[in-house]
Backbone bond lengths (Angstrom), bond angles and torsions (degrees), N, CA, C in turn:
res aa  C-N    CA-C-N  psi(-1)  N-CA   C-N-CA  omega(-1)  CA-C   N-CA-C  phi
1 X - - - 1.460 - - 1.517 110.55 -
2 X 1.568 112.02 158.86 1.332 103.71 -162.44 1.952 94.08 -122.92
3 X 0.997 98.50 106.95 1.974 95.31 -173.43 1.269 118.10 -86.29
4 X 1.673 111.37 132.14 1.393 112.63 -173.74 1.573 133.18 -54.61
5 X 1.173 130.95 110.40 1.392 122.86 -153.42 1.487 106.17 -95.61
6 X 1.440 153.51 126.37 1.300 142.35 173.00 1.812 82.54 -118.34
7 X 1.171 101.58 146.11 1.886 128.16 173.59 1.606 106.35 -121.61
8 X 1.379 90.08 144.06 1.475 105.53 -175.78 1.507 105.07 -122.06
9 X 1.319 141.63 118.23 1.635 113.18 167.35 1.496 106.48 -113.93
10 X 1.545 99.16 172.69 1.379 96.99 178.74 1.374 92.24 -138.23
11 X 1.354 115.69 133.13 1.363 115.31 -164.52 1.872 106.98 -94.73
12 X 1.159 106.81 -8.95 1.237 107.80 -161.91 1.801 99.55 -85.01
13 X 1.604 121.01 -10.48 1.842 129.23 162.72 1.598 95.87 -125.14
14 X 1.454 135.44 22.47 1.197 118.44 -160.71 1.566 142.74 19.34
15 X 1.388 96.33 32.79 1.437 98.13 -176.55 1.368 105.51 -95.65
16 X 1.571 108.00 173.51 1.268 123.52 171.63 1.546 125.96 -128.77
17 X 1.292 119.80 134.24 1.519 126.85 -159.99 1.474 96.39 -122.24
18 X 1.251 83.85 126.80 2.180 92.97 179.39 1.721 105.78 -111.43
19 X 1.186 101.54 152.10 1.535 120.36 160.43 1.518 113.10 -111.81
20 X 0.885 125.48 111.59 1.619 146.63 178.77 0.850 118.56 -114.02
21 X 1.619 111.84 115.41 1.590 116.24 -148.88 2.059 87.87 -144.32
22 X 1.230 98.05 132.45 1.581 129.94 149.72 1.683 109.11 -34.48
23 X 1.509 109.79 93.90 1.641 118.06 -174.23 1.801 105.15 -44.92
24 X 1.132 112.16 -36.79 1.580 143.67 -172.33 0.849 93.40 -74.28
25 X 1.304 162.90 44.45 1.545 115.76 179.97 1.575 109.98 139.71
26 X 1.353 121.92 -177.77 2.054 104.78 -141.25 1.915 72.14 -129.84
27 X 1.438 132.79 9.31 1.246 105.26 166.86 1.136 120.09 -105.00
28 X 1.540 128.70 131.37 1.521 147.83 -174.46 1.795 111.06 -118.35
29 X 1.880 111.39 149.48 1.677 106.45 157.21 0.913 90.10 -98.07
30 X 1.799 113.94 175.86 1.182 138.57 139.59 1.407 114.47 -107.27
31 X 2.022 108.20 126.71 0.752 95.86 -157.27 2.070 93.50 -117.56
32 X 1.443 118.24 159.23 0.938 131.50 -158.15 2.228 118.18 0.69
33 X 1.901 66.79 105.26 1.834 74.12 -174.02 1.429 101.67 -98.37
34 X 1.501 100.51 175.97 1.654 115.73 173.84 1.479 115.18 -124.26
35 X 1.479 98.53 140.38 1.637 108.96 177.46 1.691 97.50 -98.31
36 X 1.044 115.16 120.24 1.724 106.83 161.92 1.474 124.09 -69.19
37 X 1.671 98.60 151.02 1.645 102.64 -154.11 1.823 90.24 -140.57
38 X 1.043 118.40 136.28 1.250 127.95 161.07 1.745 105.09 -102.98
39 X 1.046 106.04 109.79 1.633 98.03 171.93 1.399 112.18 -73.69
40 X 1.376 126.09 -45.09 1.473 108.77 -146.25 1.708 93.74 -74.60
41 X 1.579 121.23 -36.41 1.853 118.95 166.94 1.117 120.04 -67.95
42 X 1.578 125.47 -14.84 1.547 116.12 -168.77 1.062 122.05 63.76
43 X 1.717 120.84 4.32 1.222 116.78 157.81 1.533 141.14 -78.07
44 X 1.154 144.27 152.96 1.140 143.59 -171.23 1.564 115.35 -125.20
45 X 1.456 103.68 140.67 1.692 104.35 -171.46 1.690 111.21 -130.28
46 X 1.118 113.94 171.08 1.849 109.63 -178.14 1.337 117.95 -130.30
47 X 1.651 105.27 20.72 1.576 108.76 163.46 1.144 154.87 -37.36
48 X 1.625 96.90 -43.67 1.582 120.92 162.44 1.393 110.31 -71.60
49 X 1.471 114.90 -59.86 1.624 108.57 178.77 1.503 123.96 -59.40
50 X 1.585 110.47 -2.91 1.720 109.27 -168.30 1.586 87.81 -93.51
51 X 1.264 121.53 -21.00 1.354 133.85 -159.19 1.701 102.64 -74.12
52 X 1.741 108.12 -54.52 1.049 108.86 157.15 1.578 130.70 -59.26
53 X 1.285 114.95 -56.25 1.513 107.43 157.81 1.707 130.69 -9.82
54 X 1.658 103.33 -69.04 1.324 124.70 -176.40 1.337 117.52 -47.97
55 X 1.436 128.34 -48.74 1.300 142.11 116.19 1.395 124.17 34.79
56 X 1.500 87.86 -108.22 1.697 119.81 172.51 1.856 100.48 -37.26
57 X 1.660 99.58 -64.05 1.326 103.93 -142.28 2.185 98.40 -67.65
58 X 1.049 107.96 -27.47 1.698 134.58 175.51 1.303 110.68 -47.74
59 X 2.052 110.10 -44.68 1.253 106.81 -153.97 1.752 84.36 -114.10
60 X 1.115 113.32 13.54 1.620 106.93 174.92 1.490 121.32 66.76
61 X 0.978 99.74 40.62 1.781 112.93 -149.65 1.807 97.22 -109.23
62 X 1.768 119.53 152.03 0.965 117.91 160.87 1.223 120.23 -130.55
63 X 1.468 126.36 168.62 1.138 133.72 -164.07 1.447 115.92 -118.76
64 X 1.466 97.63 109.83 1.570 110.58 165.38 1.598 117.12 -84.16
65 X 1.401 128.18 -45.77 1.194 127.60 179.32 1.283 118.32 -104.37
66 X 1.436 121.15 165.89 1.614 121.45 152.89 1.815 84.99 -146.77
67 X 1.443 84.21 119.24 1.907 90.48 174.47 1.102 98.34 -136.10
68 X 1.595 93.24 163.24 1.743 123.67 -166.93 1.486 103.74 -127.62
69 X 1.461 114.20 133.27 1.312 113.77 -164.25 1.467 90.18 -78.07
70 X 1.412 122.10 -37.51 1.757 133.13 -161.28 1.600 107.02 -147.96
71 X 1.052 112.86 -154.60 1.448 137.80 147.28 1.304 126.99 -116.84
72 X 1.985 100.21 102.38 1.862 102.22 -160.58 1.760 101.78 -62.51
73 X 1.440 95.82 153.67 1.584 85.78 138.28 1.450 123.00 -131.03
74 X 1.328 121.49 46.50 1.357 150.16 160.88 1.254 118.97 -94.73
75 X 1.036 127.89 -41.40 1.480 135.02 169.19 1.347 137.11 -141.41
76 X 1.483 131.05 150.61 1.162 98.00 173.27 1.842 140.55 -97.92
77 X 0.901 119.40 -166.18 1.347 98.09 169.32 1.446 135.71 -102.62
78 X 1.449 124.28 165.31 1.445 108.61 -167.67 1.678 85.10 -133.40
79 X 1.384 136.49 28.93 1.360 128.54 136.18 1.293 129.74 -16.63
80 X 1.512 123.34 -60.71 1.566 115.06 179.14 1.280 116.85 -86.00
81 X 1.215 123.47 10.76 1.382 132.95 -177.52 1.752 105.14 -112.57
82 X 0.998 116.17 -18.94 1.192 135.56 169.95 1.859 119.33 -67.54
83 X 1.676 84.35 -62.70 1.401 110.38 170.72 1.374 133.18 -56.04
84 X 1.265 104.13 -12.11 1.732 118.38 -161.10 1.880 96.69 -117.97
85 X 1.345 106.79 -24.69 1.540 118.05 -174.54 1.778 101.97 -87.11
86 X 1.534 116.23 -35.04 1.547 106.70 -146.95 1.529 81.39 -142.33
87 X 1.381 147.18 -5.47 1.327 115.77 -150.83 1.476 132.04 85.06
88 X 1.629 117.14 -176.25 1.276 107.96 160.68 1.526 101.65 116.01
89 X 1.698 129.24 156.74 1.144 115.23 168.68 1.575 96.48 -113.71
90 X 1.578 112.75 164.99 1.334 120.84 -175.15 1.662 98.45 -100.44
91 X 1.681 113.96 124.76 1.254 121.14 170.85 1.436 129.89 -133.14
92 X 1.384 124.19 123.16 1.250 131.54 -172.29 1.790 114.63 -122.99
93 X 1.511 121.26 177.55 1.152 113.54 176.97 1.360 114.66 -75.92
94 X 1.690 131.69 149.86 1.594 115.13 159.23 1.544 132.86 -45.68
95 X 1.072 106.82 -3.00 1.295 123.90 -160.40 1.851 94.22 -80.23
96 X 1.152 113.78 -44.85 1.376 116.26 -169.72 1.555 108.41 -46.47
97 X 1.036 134.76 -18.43 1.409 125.76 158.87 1.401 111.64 -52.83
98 X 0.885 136.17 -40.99 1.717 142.19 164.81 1.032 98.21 -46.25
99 X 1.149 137.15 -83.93 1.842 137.06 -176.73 1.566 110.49 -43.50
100 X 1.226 123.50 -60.20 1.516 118.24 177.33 1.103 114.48 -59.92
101 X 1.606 130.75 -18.82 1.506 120.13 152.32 1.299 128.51 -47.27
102 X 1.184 78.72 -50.49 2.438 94.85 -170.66 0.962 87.59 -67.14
103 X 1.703 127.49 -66.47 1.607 118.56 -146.82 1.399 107.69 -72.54
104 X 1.455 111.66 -26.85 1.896 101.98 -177.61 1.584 105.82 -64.20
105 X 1.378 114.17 -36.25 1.800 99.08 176.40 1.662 111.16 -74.20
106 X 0.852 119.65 -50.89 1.615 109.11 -178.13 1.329 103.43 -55.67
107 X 1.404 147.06 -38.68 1.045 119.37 179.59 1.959 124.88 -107.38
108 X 1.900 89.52 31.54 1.315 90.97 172.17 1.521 126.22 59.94
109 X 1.853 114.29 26.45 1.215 110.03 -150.84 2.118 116.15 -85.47
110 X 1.179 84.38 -1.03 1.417 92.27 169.86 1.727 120.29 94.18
111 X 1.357 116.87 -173.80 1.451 97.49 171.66 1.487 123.50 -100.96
112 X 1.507 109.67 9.49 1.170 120.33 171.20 1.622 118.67 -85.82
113 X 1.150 116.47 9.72 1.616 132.64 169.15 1.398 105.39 -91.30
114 X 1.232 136.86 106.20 1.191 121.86 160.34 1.530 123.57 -85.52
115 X 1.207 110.38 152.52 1.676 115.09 -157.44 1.798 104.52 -117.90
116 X 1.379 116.36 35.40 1.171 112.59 -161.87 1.358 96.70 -119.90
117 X 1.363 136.13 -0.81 1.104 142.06 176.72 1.302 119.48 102.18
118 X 1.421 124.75 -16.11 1.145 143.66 -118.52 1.770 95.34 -92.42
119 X 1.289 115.19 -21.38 1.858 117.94 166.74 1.367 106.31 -51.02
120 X 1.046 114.50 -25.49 1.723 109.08 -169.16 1.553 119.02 -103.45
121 X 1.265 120.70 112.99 1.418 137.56 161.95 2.209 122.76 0.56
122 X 1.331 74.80 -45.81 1.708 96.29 -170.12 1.884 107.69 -146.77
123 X 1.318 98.52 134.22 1.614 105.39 168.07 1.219 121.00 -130.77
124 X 1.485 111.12 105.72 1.301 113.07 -152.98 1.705 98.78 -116.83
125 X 1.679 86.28 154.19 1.662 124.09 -168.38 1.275 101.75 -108.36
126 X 1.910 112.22 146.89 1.033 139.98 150.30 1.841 97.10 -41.05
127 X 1.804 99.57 116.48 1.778 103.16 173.38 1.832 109.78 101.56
128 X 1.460 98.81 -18.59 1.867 113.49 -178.57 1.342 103.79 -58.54
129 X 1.375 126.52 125.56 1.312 134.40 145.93 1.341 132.85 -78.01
130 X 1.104 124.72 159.71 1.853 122.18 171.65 0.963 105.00 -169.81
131 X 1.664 132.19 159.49 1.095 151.79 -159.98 1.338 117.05 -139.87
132 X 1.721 117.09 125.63 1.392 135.45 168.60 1.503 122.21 -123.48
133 X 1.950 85.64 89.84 1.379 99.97 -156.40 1.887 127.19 49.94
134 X 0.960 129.46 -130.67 1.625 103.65 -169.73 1.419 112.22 -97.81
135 X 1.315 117.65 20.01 1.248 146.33 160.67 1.470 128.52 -75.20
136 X 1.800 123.37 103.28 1.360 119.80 -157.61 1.279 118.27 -110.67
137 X 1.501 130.35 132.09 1.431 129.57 -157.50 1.787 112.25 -131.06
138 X 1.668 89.31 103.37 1.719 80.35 174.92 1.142 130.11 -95.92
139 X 1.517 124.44 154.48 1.569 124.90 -171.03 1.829 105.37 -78.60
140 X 1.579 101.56 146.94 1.614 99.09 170.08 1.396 94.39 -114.39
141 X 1.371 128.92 145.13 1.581 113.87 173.14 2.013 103.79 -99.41
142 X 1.188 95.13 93.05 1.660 99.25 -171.12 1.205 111.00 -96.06
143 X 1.372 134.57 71.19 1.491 132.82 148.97 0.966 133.95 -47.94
144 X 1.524 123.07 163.94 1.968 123.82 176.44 1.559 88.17 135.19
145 X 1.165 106.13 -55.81 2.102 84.10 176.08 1.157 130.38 -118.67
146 X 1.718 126.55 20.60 1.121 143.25 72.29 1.114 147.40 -65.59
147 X 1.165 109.60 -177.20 1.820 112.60 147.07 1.709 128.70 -103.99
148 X 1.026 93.48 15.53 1.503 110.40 178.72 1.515 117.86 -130.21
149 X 0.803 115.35 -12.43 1.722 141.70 165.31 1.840 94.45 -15.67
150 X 1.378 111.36 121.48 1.447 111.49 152.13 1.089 130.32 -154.59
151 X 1.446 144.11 154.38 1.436 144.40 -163.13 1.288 90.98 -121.88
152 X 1.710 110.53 137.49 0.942 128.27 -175.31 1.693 102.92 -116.11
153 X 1.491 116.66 116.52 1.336 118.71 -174.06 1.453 107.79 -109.90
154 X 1.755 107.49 112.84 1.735 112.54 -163.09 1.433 110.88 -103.63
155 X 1.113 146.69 74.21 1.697 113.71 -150.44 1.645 100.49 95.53
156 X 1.368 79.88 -141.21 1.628 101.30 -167.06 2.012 88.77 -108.20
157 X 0.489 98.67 22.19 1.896 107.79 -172.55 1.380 105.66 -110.38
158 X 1.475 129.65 130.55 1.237 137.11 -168.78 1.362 110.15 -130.03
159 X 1.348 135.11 90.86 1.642 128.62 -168.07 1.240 106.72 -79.00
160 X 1.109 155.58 49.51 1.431 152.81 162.68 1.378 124.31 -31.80
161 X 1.378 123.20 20.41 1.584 110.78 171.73 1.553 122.10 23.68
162 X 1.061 120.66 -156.93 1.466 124.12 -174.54 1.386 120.04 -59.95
163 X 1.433 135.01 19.92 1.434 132.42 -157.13 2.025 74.22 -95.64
164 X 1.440 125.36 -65.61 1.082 109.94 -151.21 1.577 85.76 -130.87
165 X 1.790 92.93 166.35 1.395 91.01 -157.14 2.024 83.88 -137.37
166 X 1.085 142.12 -152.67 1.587 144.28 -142.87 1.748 77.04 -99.55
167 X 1.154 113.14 160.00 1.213 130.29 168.97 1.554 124.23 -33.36
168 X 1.679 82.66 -57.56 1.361 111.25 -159.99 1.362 114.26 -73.54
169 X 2.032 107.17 -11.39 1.545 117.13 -173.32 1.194 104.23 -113.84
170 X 1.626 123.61 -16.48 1.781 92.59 -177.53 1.445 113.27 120.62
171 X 1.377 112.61 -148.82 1.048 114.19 171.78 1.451 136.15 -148.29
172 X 1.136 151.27 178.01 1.724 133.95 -171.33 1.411 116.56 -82.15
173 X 1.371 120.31 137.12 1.354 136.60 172.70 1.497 102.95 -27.35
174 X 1.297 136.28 152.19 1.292 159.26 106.30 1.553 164.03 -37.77
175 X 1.527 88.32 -16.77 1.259 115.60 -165.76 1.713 126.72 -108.52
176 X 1.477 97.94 3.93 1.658 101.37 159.91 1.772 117.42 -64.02
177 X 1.139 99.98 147.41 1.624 87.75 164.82 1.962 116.41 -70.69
178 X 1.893 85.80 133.93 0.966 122.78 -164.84 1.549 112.24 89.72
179 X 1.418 131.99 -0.08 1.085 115.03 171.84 1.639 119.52 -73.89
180 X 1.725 111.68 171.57 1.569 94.65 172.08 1.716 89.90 -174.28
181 X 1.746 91.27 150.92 1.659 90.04 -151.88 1.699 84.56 -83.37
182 X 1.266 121.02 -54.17 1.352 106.61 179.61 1.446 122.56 -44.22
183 X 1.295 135.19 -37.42 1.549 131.83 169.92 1.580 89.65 -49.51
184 X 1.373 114.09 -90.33 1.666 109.59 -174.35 1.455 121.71 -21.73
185 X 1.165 110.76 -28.39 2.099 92.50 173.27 1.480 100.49 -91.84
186 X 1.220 134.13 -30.84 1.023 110.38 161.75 1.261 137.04 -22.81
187 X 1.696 98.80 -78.82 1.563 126.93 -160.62 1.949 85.70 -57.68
188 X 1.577 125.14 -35.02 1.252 120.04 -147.66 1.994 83.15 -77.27
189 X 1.172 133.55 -4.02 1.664 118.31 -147.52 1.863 82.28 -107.01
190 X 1.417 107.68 -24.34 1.729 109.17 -179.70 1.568 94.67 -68.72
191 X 1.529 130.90 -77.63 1.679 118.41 172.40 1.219 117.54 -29.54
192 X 1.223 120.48 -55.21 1.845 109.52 -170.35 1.812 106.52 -76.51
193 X 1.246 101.08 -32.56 1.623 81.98 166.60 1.516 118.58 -62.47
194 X 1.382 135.65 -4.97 1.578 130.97 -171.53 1.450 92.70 -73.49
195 X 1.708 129.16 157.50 1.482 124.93 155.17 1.298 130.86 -24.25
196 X 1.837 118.45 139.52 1.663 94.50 -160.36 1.382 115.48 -78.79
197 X 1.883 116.97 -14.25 1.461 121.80 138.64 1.659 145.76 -17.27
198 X 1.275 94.37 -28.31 1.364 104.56 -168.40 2.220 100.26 -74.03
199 X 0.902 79.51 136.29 1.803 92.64 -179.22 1.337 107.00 -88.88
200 X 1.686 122.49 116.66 1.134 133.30 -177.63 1.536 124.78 -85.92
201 X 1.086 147.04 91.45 1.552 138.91 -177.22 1.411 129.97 -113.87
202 X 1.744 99.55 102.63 1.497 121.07 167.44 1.120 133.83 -8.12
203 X 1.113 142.97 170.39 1.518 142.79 150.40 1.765 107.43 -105.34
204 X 1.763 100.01 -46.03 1.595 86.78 -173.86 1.714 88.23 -120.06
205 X 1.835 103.79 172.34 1.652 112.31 166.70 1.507 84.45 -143.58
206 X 1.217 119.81 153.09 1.429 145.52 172.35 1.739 122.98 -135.91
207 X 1.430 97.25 27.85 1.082 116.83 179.24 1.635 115.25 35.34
208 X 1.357 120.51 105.23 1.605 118.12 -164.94 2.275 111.50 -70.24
209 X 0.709 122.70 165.61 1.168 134.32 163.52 1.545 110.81 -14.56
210 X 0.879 154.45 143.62 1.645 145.20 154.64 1.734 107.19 54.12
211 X 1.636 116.56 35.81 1.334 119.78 176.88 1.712 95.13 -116.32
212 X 1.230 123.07 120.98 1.561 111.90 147.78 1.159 137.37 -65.74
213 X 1.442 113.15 -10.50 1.694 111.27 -152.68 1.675 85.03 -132.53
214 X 1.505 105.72 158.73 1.664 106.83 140.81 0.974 131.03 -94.13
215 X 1.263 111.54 147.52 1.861 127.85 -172.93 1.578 110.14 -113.30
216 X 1.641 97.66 146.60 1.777 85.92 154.77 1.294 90.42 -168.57
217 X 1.441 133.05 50.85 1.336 123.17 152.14 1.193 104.39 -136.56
218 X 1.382 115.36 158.10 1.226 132.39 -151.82 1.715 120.32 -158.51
219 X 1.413 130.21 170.85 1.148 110.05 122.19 1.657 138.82 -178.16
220 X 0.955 112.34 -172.23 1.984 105.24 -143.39 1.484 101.33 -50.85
221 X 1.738 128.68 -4.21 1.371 106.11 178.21 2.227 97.00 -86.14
222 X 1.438 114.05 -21.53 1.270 111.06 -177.98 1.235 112.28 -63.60
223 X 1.397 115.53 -52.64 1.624 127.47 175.91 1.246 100.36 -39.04
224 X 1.263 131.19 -49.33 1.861 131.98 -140.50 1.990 69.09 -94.20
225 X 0.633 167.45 -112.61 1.246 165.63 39.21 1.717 86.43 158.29
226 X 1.332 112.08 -92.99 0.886 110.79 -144.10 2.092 119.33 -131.26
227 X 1.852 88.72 17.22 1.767 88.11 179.83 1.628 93.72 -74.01
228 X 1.372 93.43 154.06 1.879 121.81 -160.87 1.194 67.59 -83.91
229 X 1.631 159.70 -23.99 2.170 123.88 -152.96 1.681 86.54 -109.53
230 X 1.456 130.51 -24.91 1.036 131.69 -156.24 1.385 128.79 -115.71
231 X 1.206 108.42 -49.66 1.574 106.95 166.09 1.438 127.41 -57.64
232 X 1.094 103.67 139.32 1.640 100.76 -178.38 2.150 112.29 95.40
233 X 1.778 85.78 -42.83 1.513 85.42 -157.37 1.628 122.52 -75.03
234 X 1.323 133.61 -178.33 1.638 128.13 158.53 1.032 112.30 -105.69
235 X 1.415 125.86 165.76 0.947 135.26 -167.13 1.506 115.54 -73.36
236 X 1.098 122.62 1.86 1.331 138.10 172.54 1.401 118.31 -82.67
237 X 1.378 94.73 -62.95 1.372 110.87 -176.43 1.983 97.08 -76.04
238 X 0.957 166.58 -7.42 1.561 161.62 158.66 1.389 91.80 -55.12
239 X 1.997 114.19 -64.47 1.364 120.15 173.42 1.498 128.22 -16.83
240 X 1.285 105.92 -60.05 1.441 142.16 -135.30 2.272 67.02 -92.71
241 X 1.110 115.96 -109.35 1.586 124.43 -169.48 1.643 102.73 -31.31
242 X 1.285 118.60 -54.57 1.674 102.52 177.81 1.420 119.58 -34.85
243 X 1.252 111.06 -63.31 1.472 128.88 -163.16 1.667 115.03 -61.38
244 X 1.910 107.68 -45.88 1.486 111.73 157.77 1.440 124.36 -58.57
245 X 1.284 104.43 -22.44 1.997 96.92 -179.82 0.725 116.86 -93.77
246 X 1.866 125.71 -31.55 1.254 135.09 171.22 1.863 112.58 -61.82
247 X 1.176 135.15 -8.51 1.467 145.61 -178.33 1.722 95.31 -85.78
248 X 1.408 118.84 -49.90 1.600 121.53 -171.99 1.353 106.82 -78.13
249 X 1.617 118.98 4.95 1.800 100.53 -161.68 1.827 93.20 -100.36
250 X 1.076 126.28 158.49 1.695 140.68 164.08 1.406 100.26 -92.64
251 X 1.750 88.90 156.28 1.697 88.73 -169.70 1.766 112.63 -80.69
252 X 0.934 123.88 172.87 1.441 127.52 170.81 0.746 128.87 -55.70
253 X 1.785 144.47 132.28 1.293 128.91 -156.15 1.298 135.80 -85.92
254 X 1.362 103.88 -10.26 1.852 138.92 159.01 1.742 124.16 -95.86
255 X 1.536 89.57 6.89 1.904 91.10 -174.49 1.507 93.23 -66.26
256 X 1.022 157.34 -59.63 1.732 146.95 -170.39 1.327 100.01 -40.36
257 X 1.126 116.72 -73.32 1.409 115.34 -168.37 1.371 132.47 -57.33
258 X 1.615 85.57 -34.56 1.580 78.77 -164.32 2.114 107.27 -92.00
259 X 1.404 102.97 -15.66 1.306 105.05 143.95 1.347 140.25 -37.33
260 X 1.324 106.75 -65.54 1.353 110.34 150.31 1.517 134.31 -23.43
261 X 1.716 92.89 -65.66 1.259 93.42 -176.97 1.559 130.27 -92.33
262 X 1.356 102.73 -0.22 1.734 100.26 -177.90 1.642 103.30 -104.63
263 X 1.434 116.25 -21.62 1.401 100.32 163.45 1.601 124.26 -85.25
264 X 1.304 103.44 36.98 1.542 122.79 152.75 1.466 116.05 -123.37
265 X 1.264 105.99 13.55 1.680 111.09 176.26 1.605 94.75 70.47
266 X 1.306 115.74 44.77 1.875 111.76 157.43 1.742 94.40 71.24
267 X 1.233 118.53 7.23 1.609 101.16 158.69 1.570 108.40 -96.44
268 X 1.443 115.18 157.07 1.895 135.41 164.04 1.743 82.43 -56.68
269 X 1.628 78.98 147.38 1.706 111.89 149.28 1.376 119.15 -48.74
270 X 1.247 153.40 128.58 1.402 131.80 -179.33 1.564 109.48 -63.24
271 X 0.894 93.18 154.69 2.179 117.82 -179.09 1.285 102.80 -44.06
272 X 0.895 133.11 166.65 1.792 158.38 -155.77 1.735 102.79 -137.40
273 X 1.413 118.44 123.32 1.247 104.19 -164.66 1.501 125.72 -62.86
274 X 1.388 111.41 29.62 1.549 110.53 164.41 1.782 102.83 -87.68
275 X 1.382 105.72 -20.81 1.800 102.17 -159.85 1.128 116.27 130.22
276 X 1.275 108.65 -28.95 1.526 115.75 -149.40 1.744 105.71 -102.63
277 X 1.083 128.59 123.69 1.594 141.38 -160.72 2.252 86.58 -89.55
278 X 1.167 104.15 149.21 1.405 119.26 -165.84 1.489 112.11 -144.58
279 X 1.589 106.85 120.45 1.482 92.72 -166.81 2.041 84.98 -105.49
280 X 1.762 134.11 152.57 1.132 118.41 169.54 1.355 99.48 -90.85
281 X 1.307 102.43 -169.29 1.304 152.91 -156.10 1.837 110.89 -155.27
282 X 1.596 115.09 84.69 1.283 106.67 -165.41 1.786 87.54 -88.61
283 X 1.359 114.23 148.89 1.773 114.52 170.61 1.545 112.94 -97.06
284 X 1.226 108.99 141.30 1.609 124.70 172.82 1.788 96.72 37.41
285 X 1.344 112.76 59.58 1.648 109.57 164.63 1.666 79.66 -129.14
286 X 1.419 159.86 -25.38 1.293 132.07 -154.41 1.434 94.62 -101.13
């Protein structure tokens, strides 16, 4: 089956948020949304997610999923805000216990963080099935720039989050803890083995060199074809360029925050007994 895809971007983290909806039928996920964040006010807004909302609520549509390819640190998430508006269960890889390890010590999160995954709706495995309406979606467990990294294959539709990015750009950094460029060609040889039919869709586009527009569909016969980190190359040599570009890149300009907040499944830290919810700022630890 081939499932209806609507894209949302938000240019201000360049990501992209899909609604994936059952050709048959009024049930759709949403898959990695964004909460807007002003860092330098600390304020937070629900523009993008009302955007998606409007959507849903327009096309009469319901919500079985809200999935997360990972835990960004580009943006944050608007999952429970999602969840509380439309429904839906919250689903991530098992793996995210790995991340709420690391990230609960760097950010000192205490013992009132639990690290068991347990914020999230669903914890899904390499081989996991699920269903959107008579519409069937299998898990890929695609690591290398996490450890929780997964592609969700819906149809003929392959959501790959940050594993691969437009042809013309390449592929996702490596260099968070737990990332690793060799895991990433791996996980990338499970996508390109799917049919070269299968339609690939991004999370972010950053529009490559000599591109006017943003992109984020694709698919695994173009990748095999023609991504600038992958085609052509060995697995040595991907190694070999990941690891040098990933040394020149700066970190993301929402990785604090949005760390914070998506390895709580897109909820705040709880309040501080003034009231007031507090995102840190750890110094010279990243």
């Amino acid at each position: 089956m081939s499932p209806d895809v609507k894209a949302f971007f938000d240019e201000a983290t360049n990501t992209v948020t899909y609604v994936v909806r059952d050709p048959g039928g009024r049930k759709c996920a949403i898959i990695d949304s964004v909460l807007d964040f002003d860092y330098a006010s600390g304020r937070t807004d629900t523009r993008s997610a009302d955007a998606v909302i409007a959507h849903v609520e327009a096309e009469g549509l319901e919500v079985d999923w809200l999935l997360e390819t990972h835990v960004h640190a580009d943006h944050l998430s608007a999952a429970p805000y999602l969840q509380q508006r439309l429904g839906g269960k919250i689903g991530i890889g098992e793996r995210i216990t790995v991340v709420q390890d690391v990230f609960g010590k760097v950010f000192n999160a205490g013992t009132e963080f639990q690290r068991d995954g347990s914020q999230f709706d669903r914890l899904f495995r390499e081989g996991d099935s699920f269903m959107i309406g008579q519409l069937r979606g299998d898990v890929l467990h695609t690591p290398g720039h996490t450890p929780a990294c997964l592609t969700y294959v819906i149809g003929d539709a392959a959501f790959v989050g940050d594993t691969i990015f437009q042809p013309d750009y390449g592929t996702a950094r490596c260099d968070f803890p737990g990332g690793s460029a060799e895991t990433l060609w791996d996980s990338m040889q499970k996508i390109l083995a799917l049919p070269d039919e299968t339609r690939i869709f991004t999370c972010h586009d950053y529009k490559a060199p000599g591109r006017e527009h943003y992109a984020w569909e694709s698919t695994v016969g173009e990748q095999k074809a023609r991504n600038v980190h992958v085609a052509g190359k060995t697995r040595e040599e991907f190694v070999a360029m990941r690891e040098a570009r990933d040394a020149q890149l700066g970190m993301p300009k929402l990785i604090l925050p949005s760390l914070q907040v998506n390895m709580r499944a897109g909820r705040m830290p709880p309040a501080e007994d003034n009231g007031t919810v507090y995102l840190k700022v750890p110094v010279n630890l990243l």
